[in-house]
C-alpha positions as CSV (number, residue, x, y, z in Angstrom):
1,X,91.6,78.8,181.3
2,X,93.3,75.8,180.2
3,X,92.8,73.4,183.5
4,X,88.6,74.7,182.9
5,X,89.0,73.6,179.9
6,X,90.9,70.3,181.2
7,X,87.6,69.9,183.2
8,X,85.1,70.5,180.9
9,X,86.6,67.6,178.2
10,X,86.8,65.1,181.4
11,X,83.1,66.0,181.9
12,X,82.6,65.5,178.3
13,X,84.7,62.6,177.6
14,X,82.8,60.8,180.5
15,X,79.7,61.6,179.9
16,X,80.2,60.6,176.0
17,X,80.8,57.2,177.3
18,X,78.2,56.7,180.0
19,X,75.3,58.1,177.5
20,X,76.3,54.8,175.5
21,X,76.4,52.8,178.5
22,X,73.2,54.2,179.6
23,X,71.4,54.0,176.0
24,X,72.4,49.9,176.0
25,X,70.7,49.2,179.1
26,X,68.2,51.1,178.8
27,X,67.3,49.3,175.5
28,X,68.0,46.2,176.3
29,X,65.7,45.9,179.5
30,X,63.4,48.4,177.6
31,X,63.6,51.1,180.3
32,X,61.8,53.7,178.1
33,X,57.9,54.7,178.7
34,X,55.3,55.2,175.9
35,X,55.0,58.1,173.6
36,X,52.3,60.6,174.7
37,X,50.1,63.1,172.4
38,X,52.5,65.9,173.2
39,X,55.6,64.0,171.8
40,X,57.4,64.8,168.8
41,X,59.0,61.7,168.2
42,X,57.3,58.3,166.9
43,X,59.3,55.7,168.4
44,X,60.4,54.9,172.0
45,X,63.6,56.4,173.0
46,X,65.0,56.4,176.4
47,X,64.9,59.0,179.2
48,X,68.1,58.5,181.1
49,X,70.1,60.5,179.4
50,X,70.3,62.3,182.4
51,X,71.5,59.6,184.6
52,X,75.3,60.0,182.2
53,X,75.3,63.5,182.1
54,X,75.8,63.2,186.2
55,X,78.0,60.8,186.4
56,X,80.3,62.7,183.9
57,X,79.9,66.2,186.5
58,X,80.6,63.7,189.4
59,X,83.8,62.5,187.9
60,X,84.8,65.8,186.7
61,X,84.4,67.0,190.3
62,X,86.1,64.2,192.0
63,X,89.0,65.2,189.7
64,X,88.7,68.8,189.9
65,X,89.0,68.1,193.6
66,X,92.0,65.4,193.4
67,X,94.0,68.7,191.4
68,X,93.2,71.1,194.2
69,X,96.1,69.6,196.4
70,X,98.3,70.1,192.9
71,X,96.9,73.6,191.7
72,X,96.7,76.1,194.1
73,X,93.9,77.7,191.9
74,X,91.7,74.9,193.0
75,X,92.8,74.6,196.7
76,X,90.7,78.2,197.4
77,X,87.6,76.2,195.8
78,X,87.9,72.8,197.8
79,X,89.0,74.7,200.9
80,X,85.2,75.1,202.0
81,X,83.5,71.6,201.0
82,X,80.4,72.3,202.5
83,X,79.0,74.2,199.4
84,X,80.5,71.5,196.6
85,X,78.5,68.9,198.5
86,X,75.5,70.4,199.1
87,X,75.5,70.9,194.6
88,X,76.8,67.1,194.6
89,X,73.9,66.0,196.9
90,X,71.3,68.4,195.5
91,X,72.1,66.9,191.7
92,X,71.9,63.3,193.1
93,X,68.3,63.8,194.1
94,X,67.5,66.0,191.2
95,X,68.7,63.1,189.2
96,X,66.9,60.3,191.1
97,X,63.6,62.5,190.9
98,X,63.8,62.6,187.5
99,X,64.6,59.1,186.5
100,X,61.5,58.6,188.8
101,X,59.5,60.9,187.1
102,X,60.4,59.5,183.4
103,X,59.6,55.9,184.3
104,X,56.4,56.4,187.1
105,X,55.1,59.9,185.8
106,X,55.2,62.0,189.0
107,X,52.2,63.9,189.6
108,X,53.2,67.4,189.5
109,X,53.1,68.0,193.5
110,X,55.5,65.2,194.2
111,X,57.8,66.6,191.7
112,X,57.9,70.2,192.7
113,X,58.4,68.8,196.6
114,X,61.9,67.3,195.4
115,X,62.7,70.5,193.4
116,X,62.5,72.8,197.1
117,X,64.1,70.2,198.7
118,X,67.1,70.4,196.5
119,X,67.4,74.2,195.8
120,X,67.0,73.8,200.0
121,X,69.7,71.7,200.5
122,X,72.3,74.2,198.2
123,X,71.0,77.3,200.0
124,X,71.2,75.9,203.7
125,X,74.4,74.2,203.2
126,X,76.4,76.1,199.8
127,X,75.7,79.2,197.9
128,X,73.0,81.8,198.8
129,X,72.0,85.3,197.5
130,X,73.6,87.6,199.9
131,X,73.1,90.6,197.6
132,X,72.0,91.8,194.4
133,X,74.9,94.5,192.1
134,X,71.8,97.0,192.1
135,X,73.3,99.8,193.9
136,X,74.6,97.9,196.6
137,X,71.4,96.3,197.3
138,X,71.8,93.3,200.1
139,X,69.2,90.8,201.0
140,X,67.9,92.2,204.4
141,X,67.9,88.8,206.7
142,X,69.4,85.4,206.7
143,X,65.6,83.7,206.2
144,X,65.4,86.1,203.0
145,X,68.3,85.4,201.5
146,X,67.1,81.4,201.3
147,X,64.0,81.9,200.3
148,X,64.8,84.1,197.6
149,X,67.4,81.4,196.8
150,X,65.2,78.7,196.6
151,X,62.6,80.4,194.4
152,X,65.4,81.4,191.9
153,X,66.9,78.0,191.7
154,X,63.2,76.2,191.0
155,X,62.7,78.7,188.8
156,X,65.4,78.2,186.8
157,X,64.8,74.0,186.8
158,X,61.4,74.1,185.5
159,X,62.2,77.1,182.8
160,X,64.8,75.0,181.0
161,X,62.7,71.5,181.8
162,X,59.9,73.5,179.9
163,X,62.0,74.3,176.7
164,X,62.8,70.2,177.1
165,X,60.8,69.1,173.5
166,X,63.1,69.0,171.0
167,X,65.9,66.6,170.0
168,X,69.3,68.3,170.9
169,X,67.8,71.5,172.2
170,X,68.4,71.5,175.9
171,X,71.8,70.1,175.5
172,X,72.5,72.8,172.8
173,X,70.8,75.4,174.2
174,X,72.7,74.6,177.6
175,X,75.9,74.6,176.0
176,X,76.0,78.1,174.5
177,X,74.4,79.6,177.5
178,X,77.0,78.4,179.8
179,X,80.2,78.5,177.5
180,X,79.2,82.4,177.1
181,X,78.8,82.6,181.0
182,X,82.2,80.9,181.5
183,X,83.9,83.6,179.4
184,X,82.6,85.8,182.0
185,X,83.6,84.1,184.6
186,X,87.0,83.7,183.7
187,X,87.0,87.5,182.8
188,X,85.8,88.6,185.4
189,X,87.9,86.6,188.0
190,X,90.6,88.1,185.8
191,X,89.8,91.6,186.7
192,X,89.4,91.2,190.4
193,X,91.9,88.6,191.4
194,X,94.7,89.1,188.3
195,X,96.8,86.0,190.7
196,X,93.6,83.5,190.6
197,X,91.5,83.0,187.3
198,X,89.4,80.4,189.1
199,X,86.0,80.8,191.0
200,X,83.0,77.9,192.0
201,X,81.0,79.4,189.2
202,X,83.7,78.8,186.5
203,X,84.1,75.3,187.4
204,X,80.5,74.5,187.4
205,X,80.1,76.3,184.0
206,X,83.1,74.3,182.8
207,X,81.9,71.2,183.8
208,X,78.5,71.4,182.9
209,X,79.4,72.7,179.3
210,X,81.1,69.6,178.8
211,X,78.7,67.5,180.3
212,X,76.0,69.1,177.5
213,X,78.9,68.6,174.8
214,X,79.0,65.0,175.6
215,X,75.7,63.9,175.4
216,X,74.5,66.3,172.5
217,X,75.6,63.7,169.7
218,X,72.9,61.4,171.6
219,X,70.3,63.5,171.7
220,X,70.6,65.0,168.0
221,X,68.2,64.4,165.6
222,X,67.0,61.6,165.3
223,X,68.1,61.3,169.1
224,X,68.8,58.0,170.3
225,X,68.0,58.7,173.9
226,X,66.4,61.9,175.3
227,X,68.1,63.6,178.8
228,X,64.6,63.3,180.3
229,X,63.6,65.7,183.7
230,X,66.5,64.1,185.3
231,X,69.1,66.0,183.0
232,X,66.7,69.0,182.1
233,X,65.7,69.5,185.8
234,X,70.0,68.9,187.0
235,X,70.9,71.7,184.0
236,X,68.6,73.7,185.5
237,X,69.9,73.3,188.8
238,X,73.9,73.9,188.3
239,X,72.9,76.6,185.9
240,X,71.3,78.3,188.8
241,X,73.5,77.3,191.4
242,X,76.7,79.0,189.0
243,X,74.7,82.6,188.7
244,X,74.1,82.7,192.0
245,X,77.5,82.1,193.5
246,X,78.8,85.1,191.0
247,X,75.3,87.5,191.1
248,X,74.8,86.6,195.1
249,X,78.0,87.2,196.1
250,X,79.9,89.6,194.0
251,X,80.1,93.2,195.2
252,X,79.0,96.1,193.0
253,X,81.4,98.3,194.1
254,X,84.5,95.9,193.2
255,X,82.4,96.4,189.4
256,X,82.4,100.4,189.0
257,X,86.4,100.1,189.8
258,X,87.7,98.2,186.8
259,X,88.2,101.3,184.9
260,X,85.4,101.4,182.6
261,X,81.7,102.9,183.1
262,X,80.5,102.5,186.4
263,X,76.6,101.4,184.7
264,X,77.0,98.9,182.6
265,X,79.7,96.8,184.5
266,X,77.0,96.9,187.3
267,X,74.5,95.7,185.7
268,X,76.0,92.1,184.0
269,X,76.3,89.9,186.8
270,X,72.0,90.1,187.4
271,X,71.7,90.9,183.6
272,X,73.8,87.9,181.7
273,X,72.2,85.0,183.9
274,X,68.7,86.7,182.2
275,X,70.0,86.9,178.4
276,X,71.3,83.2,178.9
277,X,68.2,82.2,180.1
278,X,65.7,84.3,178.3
279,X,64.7,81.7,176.0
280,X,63.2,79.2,178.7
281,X,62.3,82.0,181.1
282,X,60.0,83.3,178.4
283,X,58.6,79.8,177.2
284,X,58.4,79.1,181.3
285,X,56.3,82.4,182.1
286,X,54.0,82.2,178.8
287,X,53.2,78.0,179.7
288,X,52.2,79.2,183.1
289,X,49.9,82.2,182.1
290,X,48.5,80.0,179.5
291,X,47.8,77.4,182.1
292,X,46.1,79.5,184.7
293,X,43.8,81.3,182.0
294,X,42.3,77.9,181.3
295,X,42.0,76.9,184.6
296,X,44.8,74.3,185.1
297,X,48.0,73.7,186.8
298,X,50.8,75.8,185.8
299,X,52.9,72.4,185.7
300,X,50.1,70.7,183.4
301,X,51.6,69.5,180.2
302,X,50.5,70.6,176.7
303,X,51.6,70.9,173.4
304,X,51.8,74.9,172.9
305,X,55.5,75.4,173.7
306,X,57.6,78.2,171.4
307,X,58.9,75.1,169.9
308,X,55.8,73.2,169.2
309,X,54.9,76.4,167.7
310,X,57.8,76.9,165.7
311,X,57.2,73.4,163.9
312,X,53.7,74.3,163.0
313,X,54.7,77.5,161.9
314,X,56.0,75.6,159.1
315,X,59.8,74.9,160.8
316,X,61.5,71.4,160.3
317,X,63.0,70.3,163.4
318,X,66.5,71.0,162.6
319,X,65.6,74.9,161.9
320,X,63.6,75.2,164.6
321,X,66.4,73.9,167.0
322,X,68.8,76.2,165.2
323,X,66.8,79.0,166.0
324,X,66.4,78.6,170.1
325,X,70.1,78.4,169.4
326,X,70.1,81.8,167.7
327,X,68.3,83.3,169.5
328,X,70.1,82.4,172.8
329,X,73.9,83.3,171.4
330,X,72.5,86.4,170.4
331,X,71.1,87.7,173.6
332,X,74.3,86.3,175.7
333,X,77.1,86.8,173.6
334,X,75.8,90.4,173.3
335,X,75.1,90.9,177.2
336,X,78.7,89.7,177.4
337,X,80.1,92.4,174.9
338,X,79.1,95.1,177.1
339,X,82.0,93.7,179.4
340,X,83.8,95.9,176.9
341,X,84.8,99.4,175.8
342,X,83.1,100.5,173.4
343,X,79.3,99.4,174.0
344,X,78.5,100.3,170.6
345,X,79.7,96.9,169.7
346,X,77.9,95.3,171.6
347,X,74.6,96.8,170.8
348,X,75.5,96.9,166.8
349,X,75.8,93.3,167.1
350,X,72.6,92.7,169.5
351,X,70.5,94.7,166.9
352,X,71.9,92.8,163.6
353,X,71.3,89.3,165.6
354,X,67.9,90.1,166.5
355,X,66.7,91.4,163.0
356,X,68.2,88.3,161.6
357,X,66.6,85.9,164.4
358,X,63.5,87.4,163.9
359,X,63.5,87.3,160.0
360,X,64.6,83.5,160.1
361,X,62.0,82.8,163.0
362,X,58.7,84.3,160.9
363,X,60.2,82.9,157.5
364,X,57.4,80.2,157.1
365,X,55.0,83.2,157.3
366,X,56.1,84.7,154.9
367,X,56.6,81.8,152.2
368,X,53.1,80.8,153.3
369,X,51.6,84.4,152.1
370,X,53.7,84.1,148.7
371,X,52.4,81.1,147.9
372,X,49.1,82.0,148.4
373,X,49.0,84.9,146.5
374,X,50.1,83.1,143.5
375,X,47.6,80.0,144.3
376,X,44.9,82.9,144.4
377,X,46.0,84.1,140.9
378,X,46.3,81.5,139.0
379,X,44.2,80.4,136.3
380,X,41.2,78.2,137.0
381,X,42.5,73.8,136.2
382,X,46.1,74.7,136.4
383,X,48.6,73.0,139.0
384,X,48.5,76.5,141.1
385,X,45.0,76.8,141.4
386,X,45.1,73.2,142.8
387,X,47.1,74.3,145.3
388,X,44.8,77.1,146.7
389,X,42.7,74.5,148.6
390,X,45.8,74.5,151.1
391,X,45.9,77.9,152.0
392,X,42.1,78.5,151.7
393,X,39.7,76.8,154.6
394,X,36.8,77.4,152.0
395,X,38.4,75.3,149.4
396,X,39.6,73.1,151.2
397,X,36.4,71.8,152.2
398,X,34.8,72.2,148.6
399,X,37.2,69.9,147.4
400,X,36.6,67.8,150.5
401,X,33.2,67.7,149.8
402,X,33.5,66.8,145.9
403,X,35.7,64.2,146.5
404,X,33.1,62.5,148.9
405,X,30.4,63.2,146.8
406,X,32.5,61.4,144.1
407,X,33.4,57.9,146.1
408,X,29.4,58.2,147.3
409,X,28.1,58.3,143.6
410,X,30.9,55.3,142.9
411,X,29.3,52.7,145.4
412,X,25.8,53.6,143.9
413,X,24.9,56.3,147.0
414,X,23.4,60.0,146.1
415,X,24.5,63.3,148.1
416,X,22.2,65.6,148.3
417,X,22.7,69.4,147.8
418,X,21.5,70.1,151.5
419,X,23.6,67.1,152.9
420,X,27.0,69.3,150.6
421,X,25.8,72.7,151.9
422,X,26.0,70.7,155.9
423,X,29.1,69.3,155.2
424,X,30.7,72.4,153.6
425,X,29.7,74.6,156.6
426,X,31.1,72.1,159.3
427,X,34.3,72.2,157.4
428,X,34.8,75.7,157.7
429,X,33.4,76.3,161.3
């Protein structure tokens, strides 16, 4: 654990340097596009945070690699390149999409191409899904086993580039997710090979949490520079890359021997890559549903994301990063307690984190009703009757429609009764 741990600090140490690098550049020769309707943020910032977060995994690799002659751990790793360079050339054209993308805006088509083409290039040349731990089930043919790959790995892209709107919520997000699935990793190495702690989905994990660790000062609010699709689109890709190698390859048998239930065990190598991913899967599948009721693209952009709808909810930004955060420890570190005797941990604390997600997420809700129970109540002229008019669509346009009526009878104008009655209906339509 130690040399992961080694790697994941080079990654973040590099990429902590490179996101300043990157943010100077980019500022001085203003390499930063407009602010659109669906932004958050009222200033230009740059997109390239991306662009640091892969040079810190490239360096962390080359060193990772450079050990393997000194640790024997590693040497098992490095001994079959063919897969670490497929994920080194797949990220380098993730990255080089997305930089494109955040300074040309991509159509949609263009940018889904690249995606295949880079899940493509890992399955043909690195790690595939050979077999599912669902009682022994293996992917029938070679062609199957790709295609599945390839779907899983886009998939997995465009649910984090989704969940992409927030200062310091990828990169946060990201960072749990995979520091919970390293754990496993590392335990789960531990269990079947006691003599090697080390597998290519506990390096990736490694590096990548330190890659996010790196640039999250960065990209917390008020973020100086954003990770863009480049570093959305290459977390997505690594993080798919690392379940697969353990959930394609693993056998379930191996599983129901470690001395403990022969279910649950199972169950956590396709189960865990879900909890850690729930989050964007489930902002990924409701955006596409969305966008196919109305009769657009499923890759459209809008502004009805779980996290635009947390901030009109009544959320500040902070809370409502805090709360993807929540809600993503809770569902993995839970999935990962079930790696141990007794389960009843594990589901105590899955049951207490999800009343207490849920209680913080609908909080506004709940203050909103309050107040306007007591605005309701209160006596007619005093400062809580005055509040009413925000909770109440009717007066809200009465006042709306008084105060017009005032600044019209000021410049010497009369509003009619009928011209009130108009304008009060249109307000409340």
């Amino acid at each position: 654990m130690t040399l992961l741990l080694a790697l994941a600090l080079i990654s973040a140490v590099i990429t902590f340097g490179m996101s300043f690098v990157v943010y100077k550049l980019a500022m001085r020769y203003k390499l930063y596009p407009k602010i659109r309707a669906r932004d958050v943020h009222t200033r230009p910032t740059p997109r390239l945070g991306g662009v640091a977060m892969f040079l810190g995994i490239l360096v962390a690799f080359g060193v990772s690699w450079l050990l393997s002659s000194q640790f024997g751990v590693l040497s098992l790793i490095f001994s079959d390149q063919g897969p670490i360079l497929a994920i080194l050339g797949a990220s380098l054209l993730i990255v080089v999409l997305g930089v494109a993308d955040d300074i040309w805006d991509l159509d949609w088509m263009t940018k889904l191409a690249g995606q295949f083409v880079a899940a493509g290039l890992i399955a043909w040349l690195g790690v595939q899904i050979y077999s599912l731990p669902i009682g022994g089930l293996t992917v029938g043919s070679p062609i199957m086993s790709i295609v599945i790959t390839l779907f899983a790995i886009v998939l997995v892209m465009n649910a984090i580039n989704f969940i992409d709107g927030l200062d310091g919520l990828v990169a946060g997000v990201a960072l749990i997710a995979n520091g919970t699935f390293l754990i496993y990793t590392y335990l789960l190495q531990r269990e079947i090979s006691p003599q090697n702690y080390f597998s290519l989905a506990g390096v990736i994990a490694a590096i990548l949490v330190g890659a996010c660790a790196g640039f999250l000062p960065l990209n917390w609010h008020p973020a100086k520079m954003f990770m863009g699709d480049a570093g959305a689109l290459l977390i997505g890709l690594l993080m798919a890359t690392s379940a697969i190698s353990v959930t394609g390859t693993i056998n379930p048998e191996t599983l129901q021997t470690l001395g403990r239930s022969s279910l649950v065990p199972a169950f956590i190598p396709i189960i865990l890559p879900f909890a850690v991913l729930i989050v964007p899967l489930l902002d990924f599948g409701l955006a596409v549903i969305r966008r196919l009721r109305a009769g657009k693209s499923p890759f459209s952009a809008d502004r009805k994301h779980l996290h635009h709808r947390l901030l009109d909810m009544g959320h500040t930004h902070l809370h409502a990063v805090l709360i993807f955060y929540a809600w993503t420890a809770v569902l993995s570190i839970g999935c990962l307690l079930f790696f141990f005797d007794p389960y009843w941990m594990a589901i105590v604390f899955v049951a207490i984190g999800l009343v207490v997600c849920t209680a913080f997420t609908l909080a506004p809700l709940s203050r909103r009703k309050a107040n306007e129970a007591v605005a309701e109540l209160a006596p007619a002229g005093s400062r809580e009757a005055a509040e009413t008019a925000r909770y109440d669509q009717l007066d809200a346009a009465s006042e709306r429609t008084a105060a017009a009526a005032a600044r019209a009878a000021a410049d010497g104008r009369t509003t009619t009764t009928t011209t009130d009655e108009q304008t009060l209906t249109e307000e409340t339509r």
